[in-house]
C-alpha positions in Angstrom: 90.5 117.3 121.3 88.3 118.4 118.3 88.1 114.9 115.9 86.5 114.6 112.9 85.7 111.0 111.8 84.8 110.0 108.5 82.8 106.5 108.1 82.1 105.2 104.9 79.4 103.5 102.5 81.3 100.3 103.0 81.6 100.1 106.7 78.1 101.6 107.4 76.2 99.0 105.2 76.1 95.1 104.9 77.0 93.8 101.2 73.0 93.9 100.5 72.8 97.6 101.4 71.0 97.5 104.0 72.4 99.4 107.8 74.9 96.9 109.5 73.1 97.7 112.7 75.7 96.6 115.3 78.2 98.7 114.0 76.6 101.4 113.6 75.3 101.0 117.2 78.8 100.8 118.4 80.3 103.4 116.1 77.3 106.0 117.8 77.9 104.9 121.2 81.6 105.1 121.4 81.6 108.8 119.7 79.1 109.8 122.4 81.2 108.7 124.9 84.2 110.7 123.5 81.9 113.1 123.6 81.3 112.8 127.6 84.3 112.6 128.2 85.1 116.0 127.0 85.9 115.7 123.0 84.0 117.6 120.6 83.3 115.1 117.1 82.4 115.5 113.7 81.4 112.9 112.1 81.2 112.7 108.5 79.8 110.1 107.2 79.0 108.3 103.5 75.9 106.1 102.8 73.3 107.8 102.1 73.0 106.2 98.4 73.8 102.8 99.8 71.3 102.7 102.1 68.8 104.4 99.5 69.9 100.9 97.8 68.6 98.8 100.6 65.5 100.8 101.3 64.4 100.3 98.2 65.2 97.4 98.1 66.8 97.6 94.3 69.3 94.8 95.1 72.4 96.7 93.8 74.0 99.7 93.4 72.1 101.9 90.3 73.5 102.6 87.7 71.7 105.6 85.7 72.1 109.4 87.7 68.4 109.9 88.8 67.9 106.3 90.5 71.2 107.3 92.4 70.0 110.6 93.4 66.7 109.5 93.9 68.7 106.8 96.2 70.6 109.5 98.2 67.5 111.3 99.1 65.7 107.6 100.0 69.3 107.1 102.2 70.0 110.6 103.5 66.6 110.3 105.5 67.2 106.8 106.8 70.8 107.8 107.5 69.8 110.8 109.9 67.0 109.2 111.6 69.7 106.0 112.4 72.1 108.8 113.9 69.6 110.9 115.6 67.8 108.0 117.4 70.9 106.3 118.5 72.9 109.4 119.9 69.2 110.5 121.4 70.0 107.5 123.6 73.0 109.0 125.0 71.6 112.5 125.5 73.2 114.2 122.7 72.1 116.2 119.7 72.9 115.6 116.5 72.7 118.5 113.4 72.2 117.1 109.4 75.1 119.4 107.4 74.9 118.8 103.4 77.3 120.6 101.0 78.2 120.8 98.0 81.7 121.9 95.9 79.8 125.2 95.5 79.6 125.9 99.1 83.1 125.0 99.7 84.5 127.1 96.7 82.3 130.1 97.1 84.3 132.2 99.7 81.2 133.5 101.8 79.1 130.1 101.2 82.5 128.8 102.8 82.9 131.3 105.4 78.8 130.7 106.6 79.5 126.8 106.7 82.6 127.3 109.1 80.4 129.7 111.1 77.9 127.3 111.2 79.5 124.5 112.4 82.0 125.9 114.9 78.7 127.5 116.9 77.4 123.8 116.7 80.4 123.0 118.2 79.8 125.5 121.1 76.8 124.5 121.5 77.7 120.8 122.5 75.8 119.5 118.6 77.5 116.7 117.0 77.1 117.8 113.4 76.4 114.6 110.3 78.0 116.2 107.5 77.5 114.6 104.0 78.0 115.1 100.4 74.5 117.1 99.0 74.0 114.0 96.4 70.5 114.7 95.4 71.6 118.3 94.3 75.1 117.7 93.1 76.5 114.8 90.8 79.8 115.7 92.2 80.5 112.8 94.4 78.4 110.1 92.2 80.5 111.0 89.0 83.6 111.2 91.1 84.9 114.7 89.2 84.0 117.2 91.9 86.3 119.2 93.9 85.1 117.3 96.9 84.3 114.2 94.8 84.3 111.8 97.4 83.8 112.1 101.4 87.4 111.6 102.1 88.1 114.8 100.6 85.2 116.1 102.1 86.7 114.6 106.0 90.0 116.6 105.1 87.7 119.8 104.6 86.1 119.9 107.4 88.8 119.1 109.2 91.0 121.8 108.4 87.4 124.3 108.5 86.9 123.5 112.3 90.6 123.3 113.0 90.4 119.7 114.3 93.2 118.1 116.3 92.7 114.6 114.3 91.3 113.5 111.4 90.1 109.5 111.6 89.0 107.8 108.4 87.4 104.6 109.1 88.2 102.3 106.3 87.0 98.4 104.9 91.5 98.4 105.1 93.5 98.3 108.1 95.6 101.2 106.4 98.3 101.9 104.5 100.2 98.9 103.5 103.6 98.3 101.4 101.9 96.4 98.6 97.9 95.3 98.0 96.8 93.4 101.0 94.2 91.7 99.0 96.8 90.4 96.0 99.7 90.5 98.2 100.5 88.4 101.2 103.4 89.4 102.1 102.2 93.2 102.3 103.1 95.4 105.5 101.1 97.3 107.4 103.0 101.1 107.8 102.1 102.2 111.0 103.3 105.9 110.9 104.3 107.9 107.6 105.8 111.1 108.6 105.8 112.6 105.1 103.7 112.2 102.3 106.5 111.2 99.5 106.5 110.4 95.6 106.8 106.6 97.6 104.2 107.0 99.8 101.7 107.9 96.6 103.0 105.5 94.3 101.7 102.6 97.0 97.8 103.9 96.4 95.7 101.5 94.9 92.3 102.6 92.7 88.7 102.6 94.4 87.9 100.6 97.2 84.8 98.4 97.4 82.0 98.4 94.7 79.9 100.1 97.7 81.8 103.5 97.9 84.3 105.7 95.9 87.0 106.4 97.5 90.2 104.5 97.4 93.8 104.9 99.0 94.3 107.4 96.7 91.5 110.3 98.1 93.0 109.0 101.2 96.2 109.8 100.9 95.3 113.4 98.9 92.7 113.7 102.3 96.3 113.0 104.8 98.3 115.8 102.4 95.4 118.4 102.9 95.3 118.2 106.5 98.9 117.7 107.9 100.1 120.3 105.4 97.9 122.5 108.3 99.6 121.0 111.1 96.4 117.9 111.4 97.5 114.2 111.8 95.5 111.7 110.3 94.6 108.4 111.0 93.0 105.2 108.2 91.6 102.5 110.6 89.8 99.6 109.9 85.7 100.8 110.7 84.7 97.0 111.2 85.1 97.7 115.3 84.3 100.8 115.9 85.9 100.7 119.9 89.1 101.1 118.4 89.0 104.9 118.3 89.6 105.2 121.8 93.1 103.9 121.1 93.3 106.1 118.0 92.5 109.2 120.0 94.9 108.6 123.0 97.4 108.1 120.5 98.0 104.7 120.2 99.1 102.5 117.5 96.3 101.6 115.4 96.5 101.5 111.7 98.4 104.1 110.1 99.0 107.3 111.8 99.9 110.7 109.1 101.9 113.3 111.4 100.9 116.5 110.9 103.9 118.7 109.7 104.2 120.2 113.3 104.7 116.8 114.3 107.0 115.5 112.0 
């Protein structure tokens, strides 16, 4: 299978900012060993302003542009040295991909990005794909056509032609009602079409870490099973349970893809 995972700020990083360094070793380890075992991942992952946070040690999310773009650029470097030394361990490559809405709304800078990353494919890479946020404000002002790296999972997803998408969450997925107000809220396991019901249960942004919410979830599960591409919202915190996700177990909510449904 071709999976595409997306990880984000708030899974990656502690409450401080700084790298939750167990998680990310297990997230690494257990995508290399999908790997082995004859998968081909993409991981895309958030964080690179979040852990610009930490490494600066500026104690809390910024709130001017430059300090968060200065932030990103702090991050990004931290975020791809994490990857590449941990999946290093486990003899695999890893390739830095940045983009912007430009380069997915120009048709050739489109076209040269899907090039690019199916020949990293081929050639055994696991490519890092993140928002550009030193270049573009998109993501940080939340008003791009990507504007937040769920969108930017769903993408890349359909670009490559995965056979899953996986968006690791701080939620266990979709739920009938607010988990966190409502405790008598249901977890749905498997939603089979994306219905005025369905969207009328998405909440607003997640933590104060990130910037997506159930809602760029749930526009990320229409984008790709529209194209035939279940999807999957999992809780990140243990990272082992994709192996159950990608033999197609029940974990979290599963989005069938409209061949499936």
């Amino acid at each position: 299978m071709r999976v595409v995972v997306k990880v984000g700020t708030s899974t990656l990083a502690h409450k401080t900012g700084c790298l939750n360094i167990r998680l990310v070793e297990t997230l690494c380890k257990t995508l290399a060993d999908l790997q082995n075992a004859g998968h081909q991942i993409v991981l895309v992952s958030s964080g690179a302003i979040g852990m610009g946070v930490g490494k600066l040690q500026l104690g809390a999310r910024p709130s001017d542009m430059a300090t968060k773009q200065a932030a990103a650029a702090v991050g990004q470097c931290e975020l791809m040295y994490t990857y590449d030394k941990l999946f290093t361990e486990y003899n695999h490559t890893v390739a830095q991909v940045l983009l912007t809405a430009a380069d997915i709304e120009d048709k050739m800078r489109r076209h040269n990005v899907e090039t690019t990353l199916q020949r990293l494919l081929q050639l055994g890479a696991i490519p890092v794909i993140n928002e550009n946020d030193t270049v573009s404000t998109a993501e940080i002002a939340e008003v791009s056509t990507l504007g937040d790296n769920d969108t930017l999972a769903s993408i890349v997803a359909v670009s490559v032609e995965a056979d899953l998408l996986v968006l690791l969450s701080d939620i266990e997925g979709l739920y009938t009602a607010d988990p966190h107000k409502d405790p008598n809220a249901v977890l749905i396991r498997e939603v089979t079409a994306i219905t005025p019901d369905i969207e009328a249960l998405a909440g607003g942004a997640g933590s104060g870490q990130g910037t997506g919410g159930m809602v760029t979830k749930l526009r990320a599960a229409r984008r790709v099973t529209q194209q035939g591409i279940p999807m999957v919202i999992a809780n990140g915190a243990d990272p082992l349970c994709l192996y159950d996700i990608v033999e197609g177990k029940p974990v979290g909510t599963r989005f069938l893809g409209n061949a499936q449904a």
